[in-house]
Structure formats: C-alpha cells, structure tokens
N, C-alpha and C positions, 0 to 999 in steps of 0.2 A: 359692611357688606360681606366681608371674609365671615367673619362670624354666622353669618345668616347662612350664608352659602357651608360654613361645616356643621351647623345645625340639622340644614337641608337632609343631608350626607348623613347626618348618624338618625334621622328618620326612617331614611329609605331604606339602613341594615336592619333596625329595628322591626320590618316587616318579614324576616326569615325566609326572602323568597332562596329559589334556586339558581343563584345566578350560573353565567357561563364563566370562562376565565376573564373573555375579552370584556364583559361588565365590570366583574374585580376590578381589573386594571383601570374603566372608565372612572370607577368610585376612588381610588387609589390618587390618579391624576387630580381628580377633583378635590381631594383635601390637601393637595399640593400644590394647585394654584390657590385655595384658603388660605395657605401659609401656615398648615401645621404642622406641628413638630417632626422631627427626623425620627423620631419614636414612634409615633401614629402612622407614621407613613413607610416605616419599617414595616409594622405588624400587619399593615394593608398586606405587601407586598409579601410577606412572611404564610399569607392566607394563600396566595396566588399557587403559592410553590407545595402548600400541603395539599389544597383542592385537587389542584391538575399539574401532577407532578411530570407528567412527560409534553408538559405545552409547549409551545411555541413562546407564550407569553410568560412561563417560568421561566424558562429559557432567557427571555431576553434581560429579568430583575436578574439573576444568577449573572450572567454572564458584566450585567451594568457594574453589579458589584467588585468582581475581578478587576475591571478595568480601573476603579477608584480605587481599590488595596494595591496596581502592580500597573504604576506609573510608570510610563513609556519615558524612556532615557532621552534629557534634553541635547543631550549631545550628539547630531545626525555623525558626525565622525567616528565614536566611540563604537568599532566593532565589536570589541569585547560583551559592553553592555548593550548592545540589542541581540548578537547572539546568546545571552541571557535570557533576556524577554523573549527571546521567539520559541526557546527551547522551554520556558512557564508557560507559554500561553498554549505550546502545540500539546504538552501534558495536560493543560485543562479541559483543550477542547476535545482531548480524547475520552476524556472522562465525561464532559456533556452530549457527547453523539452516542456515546453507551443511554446517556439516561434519558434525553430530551426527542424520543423519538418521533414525537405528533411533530417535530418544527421539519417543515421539507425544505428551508433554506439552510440550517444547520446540519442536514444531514447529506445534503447536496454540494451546495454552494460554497460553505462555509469551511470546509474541509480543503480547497482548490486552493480558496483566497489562500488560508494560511503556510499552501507551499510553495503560493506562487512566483516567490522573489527569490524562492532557496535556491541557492546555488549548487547546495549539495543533499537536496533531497536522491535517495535510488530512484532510478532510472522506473523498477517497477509500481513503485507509492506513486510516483507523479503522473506515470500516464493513466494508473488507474485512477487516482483524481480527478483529470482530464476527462476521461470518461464520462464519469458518473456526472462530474461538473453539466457536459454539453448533453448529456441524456433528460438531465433535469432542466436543463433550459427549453429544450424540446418539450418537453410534457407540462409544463406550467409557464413558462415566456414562450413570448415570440421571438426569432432568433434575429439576433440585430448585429449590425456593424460591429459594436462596441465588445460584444462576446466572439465573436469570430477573430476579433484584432488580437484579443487579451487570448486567445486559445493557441494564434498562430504565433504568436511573441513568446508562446510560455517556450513551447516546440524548439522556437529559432533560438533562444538562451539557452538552451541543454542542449540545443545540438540533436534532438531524437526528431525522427520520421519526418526529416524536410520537405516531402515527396508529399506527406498527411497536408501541409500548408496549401500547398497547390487545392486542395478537395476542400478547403473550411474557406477560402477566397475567393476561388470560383465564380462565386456568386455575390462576390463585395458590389457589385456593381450595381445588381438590381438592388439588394438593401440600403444598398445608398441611395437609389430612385425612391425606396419607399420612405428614406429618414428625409430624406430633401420634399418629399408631398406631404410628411406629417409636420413638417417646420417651419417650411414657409405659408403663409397665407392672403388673404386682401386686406389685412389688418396692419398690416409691420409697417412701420415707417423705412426710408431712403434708409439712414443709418442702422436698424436694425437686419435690411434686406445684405447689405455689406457685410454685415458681421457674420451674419449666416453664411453667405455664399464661401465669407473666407473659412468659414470651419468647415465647412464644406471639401474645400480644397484640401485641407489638413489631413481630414477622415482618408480619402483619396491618397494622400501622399504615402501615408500611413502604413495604409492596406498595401500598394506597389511598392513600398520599403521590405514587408515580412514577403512579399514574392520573391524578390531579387537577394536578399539573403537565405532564402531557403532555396532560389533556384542555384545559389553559390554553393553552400552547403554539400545538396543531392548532385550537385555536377551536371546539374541539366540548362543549362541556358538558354536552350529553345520554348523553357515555361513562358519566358519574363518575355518574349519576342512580343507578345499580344500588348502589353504594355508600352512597347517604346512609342508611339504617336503622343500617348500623356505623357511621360516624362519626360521626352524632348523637349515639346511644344513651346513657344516663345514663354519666358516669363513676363508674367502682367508686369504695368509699371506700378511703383508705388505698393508690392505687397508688400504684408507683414515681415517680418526679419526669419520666425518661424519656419512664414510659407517660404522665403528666399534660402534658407539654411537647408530646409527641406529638401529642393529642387535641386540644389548641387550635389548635394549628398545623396541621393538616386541617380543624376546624371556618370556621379563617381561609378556608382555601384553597376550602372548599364556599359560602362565602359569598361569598365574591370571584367564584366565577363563576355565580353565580345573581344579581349584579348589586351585593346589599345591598355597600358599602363599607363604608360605618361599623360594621355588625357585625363584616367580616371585620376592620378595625382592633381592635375588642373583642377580637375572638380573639386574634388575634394579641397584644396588652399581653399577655392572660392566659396566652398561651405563653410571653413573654420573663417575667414574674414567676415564671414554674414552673419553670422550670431553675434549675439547682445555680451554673449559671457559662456564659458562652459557651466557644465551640470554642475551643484552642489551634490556634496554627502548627500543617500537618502537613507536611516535604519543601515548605519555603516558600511554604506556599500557607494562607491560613484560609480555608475552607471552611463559610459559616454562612446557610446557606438561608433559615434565620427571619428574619434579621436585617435578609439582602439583602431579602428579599421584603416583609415589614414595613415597610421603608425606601421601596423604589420605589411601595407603595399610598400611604404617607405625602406623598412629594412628589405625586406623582398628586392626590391631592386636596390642594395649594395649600396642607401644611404647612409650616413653618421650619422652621429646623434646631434654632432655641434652644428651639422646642417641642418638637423633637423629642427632644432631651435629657432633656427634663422627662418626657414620655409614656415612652421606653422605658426610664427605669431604676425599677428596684424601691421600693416604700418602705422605711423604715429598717427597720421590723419584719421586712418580708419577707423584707431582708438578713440580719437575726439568724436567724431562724426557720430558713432554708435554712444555715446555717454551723453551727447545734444539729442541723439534721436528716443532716448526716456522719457523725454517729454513733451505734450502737445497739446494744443487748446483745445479747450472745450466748447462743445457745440451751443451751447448755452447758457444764459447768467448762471451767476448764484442765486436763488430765491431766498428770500427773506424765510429766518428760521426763529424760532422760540421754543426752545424744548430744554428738558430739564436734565442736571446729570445726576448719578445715582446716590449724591447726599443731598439732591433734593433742589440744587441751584441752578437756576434759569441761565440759560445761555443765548443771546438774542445778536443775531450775524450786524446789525448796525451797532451795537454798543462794542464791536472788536476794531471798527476802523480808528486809525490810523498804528496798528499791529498789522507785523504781516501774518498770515495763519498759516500752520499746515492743519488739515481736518484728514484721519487717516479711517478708511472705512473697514469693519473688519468683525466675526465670529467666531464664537468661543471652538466650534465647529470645521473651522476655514485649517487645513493642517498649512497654508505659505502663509496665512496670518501668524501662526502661532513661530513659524519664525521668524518671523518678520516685525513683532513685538518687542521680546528683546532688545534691539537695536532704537526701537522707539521710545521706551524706557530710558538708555542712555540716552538720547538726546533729548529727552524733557528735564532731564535730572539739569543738564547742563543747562539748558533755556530756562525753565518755571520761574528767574527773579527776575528775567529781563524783562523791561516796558514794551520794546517794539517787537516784542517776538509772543506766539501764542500757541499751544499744541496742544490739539482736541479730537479725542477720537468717537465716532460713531459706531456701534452695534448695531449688526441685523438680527440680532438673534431674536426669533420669536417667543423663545423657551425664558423670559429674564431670572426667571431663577439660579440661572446656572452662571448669570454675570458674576455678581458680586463674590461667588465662591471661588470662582477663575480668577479675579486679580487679586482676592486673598494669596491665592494660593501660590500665585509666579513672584507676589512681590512688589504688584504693576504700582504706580501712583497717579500716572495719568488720566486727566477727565472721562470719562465715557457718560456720553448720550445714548441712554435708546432711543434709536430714528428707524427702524425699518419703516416705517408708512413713508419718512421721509425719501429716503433714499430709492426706495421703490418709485414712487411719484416721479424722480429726478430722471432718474437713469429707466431708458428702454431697457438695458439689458443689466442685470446685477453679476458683474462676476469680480470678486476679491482678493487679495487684499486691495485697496485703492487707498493713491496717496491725494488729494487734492491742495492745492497752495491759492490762495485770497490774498491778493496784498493789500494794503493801506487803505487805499480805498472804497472797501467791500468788493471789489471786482474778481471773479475767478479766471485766474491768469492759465493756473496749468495743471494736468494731472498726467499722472504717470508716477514713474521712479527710478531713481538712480540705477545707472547701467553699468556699475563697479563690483569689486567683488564683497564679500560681505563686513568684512574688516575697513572697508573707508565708506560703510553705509551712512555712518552717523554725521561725517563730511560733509560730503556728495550734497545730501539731504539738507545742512543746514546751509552748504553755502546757495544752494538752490531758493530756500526759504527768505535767507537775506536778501536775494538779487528781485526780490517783490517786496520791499521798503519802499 
C-alpha cells in the first residue's frame, strides 16, 4: 500500500504542474506517511524552501529542523543551559523574521512567545513585542480570554504599566460569556458539563488574580473593588485543589490591599495548605507567586524565618489527605482492548488479569508527559521481571512517525500502544499525562497520580500499583 501511495506521489510531480507552497508540503507529507526515506523527504522539503522562500511553510520545515539539531535541556533546573537555548533560539528567530516575511505568525506572535518568560528582556523590546503581539491578534484572531491573560501576566511579571492590565481585563467578563457559549452545548455529558464549568472557574480566577496584582502594583485598590463579590463568595464544596488554592490566594491578595495583613496572612496559609505540591522548575526558572508573595507579607510584618517554616508547611494530616486525594475512581469499566505495541505484539486487557497494571496515557507532544516519562522509565526498569506487576503505556499521538524516534531517542524501554481511537472512545474529555491502575482482576480501580514531589515518584507510584493485587 505505502509503495502504491509513493508511486501515486512521483506521478503527480511528474506532471510539472505549478504548485503552491501549501501542495509541496501536501506531497511532502504524503511520501512521509509512505515511509520514505529521510532523504526523499529532505529534498521534498529542500523544494519548499527554494520555491517559496519567504513562506509560512518554509518557515515552519526551517524552523522544525533547528528544533531537532538544538535539543531543549532535560534538565527543567539547569539555568545555565536554558539560558543557552533561549539565547540560540532568540538569535535564530532573529534571523527567520528578517527572512520568513509571508508567515504573519512568525512575524507577530512568534517574536512575544519567545520573550515572554524572560525576565530580563529591556523594558522597551518587550512592550514593543506586546504590542505588535495584540495588534496581530486584532487583525487575524478574535480576541480571547486566553491572550488577554497571557498579555496581562507578561505586564504583572516585569512590573510595566499595571494601570495597561486594568484596559486588556476589562472586558474578561464578556469573553468569558463568549468562551462559556462556544464550550458548552446540548451535547456534553453531566461529567463533561463539570469539567467545563470548573475551568471555567479557573479562567475567572485567573483574570481577578492579574487585577489584584496589578491593582497592587499601580497602587490603586479601588480597580479590584468590582471584583470582591467573586472572590469572596462561598467556596463550592468538593472543588478541585486548583480552584480551592486559587480562591485563598485572591482572598490573600483582596485583603492585603484593603489593609487587613493578618487576614491576607490567613489566606494565604490556607492557600499553601490547599495545593497538591508547589511548582516545579520550568526552563530553569520556579515560578511560585503564592509562595513569593506569602513570603514578602511575612517578612513585612517582622516574621523569622524559623517561623516561617513552621507557618507555611502543611500539617501531617493535611499531607496525607492531599497524597489520598491523587487518586479517584473512575466513572467507568475498563473496556476490553486489543491493540498492538510498536514491535508488533498484541496486548489484550483479559490476558493481563491476575497482574496489577499501571496503563500510563501520554504524547510525544504532551511537555508534563515528557516529564513525567522519565520517572516511568525507572520504575519499569524496576518492575519488567515481575509476574504480578505489569507497565504499559498508551500514545495519542496521531503523527506515529514520531513514536518510535522519541523512545529511540530518551532511551524509553517501556511498551507503547498506539490507542488514540482508544482513548478518545473512553474518555469525554482527553487531557495528559494520565496514570490509570487495573488490578487483578481486569477492574479499573483508579486514576490519577501521586501527590509527592518528583524524587519519591517512582514510590508513590509503585506502592499505589501494588495495593490493586
């Protein structure tokens, strides 16, 4: 069938039409799901870039290949080497916004992303980014929650034009009426209408978090007044950890600039008690707004440090509680599966009973997959010769070409099944990484994941797995 299908393919060049870029790259794709050569589908791509040299679509072969020659550092800690990478990649992209002018996301968008984490971009590079950034959102998107947030966050991190925050927010309220009528529908099941309304909530918290540090900021605390009826308001019972971490940490933030200290302290504990765990490293930076800002009220009012120790960590229970609350049943069985893994061997959910499983869902694409790998690695290394223990991982990825070069390339050993039909079918909603556990008797007991820090993942995880024997 591949054969027929690259046969197809050198027909169709063979008639010398005129294609456009975006056909190239159709032809290009097409002898790459054939499965030909890295050579053939070099010089496809090779055509793409002498055709139509200032494309969009040169643009993105160019840019794919940087990202495969200048491997992003496995080490989310290692400042040193991501301020490396950031400082290659901001010199590349300088050089493809000179060349690649047809791409109006690279000449727009692209340029934002890349300063939008720096901490120490000038003051005048970033807001003109900023600019240009939301000028192009205007002229080719429609303007959404999610740019507004990411516009007012860049502002509230540098510290420029808090007073600008208040004018991109303004109006979070109707875009959130428009994101909540395009989301929801008559279609969604009870569980999917939950999931939404709780992101819902988030989006909302979100948006009232970049008010209340910018009305900090600007010194104006009669911005945030329109908001205090939402951020009081009782919290639901039974929300996510997220939405409850969320809610203290704005209540912190409405009490801190209305004066009260010692409440917004209260709040605050109640925020750090409510989380699962703090941030990880991201691109060698931790990033932990609560912590920071809990901390500077702390010394501000004339606390130690040895107390401070004391105040922000959890009690023992609270620790337990949040390490039990990783995990939760599933809405429904496990369905009978049969599918293969990528040297070809069938994997069928009744031939695993009496093993317990973990089945971990996850894309080459997914970046909390790609940390969250690692760790599953070591603990298959350590399980694979046991009888009652079994670790099998699922791919959504739709691209499978890019499987097997990906666990080439990290080292991986563990099983992988392509299942996206599966997994889609299963779950209303797909979001990843996912851990799932099958004990013994084909039943699906639990899914989630351990609520530890990353160093007793592999623990956590197996003695989780063991307790469904």
């Amino acid at each position: 069938m591949r054969k027929q299908v690259a046969a197809d393919l050198k027909r169709i060049e063979s008639l010398n039409l005129k294609p456009d870029a975006e056909w190239l790259v159709f032809l290009k794709n097409g002898y790459k799901e054939a499965g030909a050569s890295p050579e053939t589908i070099a010089a496809r791509e090779d055509r793409v870039i002498q055709a139509f040299p200032h494309s969009d679509e040169a643009y993105q072969i160019v840019s794919e290949r940087w990202e495969k020659a200048h491997k992003e550092p496995e080490d989310q800690t290692d400042a040193v080497a991501w301020a490396k990478y950031h400082s290659e990649y901001r010199a590349a992209l300088k050089g493809w916004i000179a060349q690649f002018t047809d791409s109006p996301e690279l000449q727009h968008e692209r340029r934002f992303y890349a300063i939008d984490y720096d901490p120490d971009v000038p003051a005048e590079e970033g807001l003109r980014a900023l600019d240009d950034y939301l000028a192009y959102i205007a002229a080719y998107q429609q303007p959404s929650i999610s740019s507004c947030l990411r516009a007012a966050q860049f502002l509230a991190d540098h510290n420029w034009q808090p007073r600008r925050v208040f004018d991109l927010l303004r109006d979070s309220d109707k875009l959130m009426d428009q994101w909540h009528a395009r989301m929801l529908g008559d279609n969604l099941s009870a569980e999917e209408v939950d999931v939404w309304a709780a992101n819902e909530v988030i989006l909302r918290q979100a948006a009232a978090g970049r008010v209340l540090v910018a009305a900090r900021l600007a010194e104006q605390p009669a911005e945030a007044q329109r908001l205090k009826p939402f951020i009081e308001r009782e919290l639901p019972a039974n929300s996510w950890p997220i939405i409850e971490t969320r809610y203290w940490l704005n209540r912190g933030r409405m009490a801190g600039l209305e004066g009260s200290k010692a409440d917004a302290l209260t709040y605050y504990q109640m925020a750090l008690h409510a989380r699962k765990k703090a941030p990880n490293a991201y691109e060698g930076r931790v990033m932990d707004d609560l912590m920071d800002e809990a901390r500077a009220l702390w010394k501000q009012m004339g606390g130690t440090e040895t107390a401070w120790k004391i105040w922000s960590k959890p009690p023992a229970a609270k620790i337990q509680e949040l390490a039990e609350s990783g995990w939760k049943k599933p809405a429904k069985p496990m369905p009978a599966f049969e599918l293969a893994d990528l040297s070809g061997k069938t994997w069928r959910l009744q031939n695993l009973e009496g093993r317990a499983v973990l089945i971990n869902v996850w894309a080459t694409w997914c970046g909390p997959c790609q940390a969250e790998l690692p760790h599953l690695e070591k603990l298959y290394e350590k399980v694979k010769d046991r009888a009652d223990l079994q670790i099998l991982t699922l791919t959504i990825d739709e691209d499978l070409g890019l499987v097997a070069p990906f666990m080439k390339e990290k080292g991986y050993t563990f099983p992988v099944l392509p299942a996206y039909s599966f997994v889609a079918g299963l779950l209303d909603l797909v979001a990843i990484p996912q851990n799932w556990i099958v004990d013994t008797k084909g039943e699906w007991r639990w899914t989630g994941a351990p609520n530890v820090p990353d160093d007793q993942w592999e623990a956590a995880m197996l003695k989780q797995l063991e307790s469904a024997r």
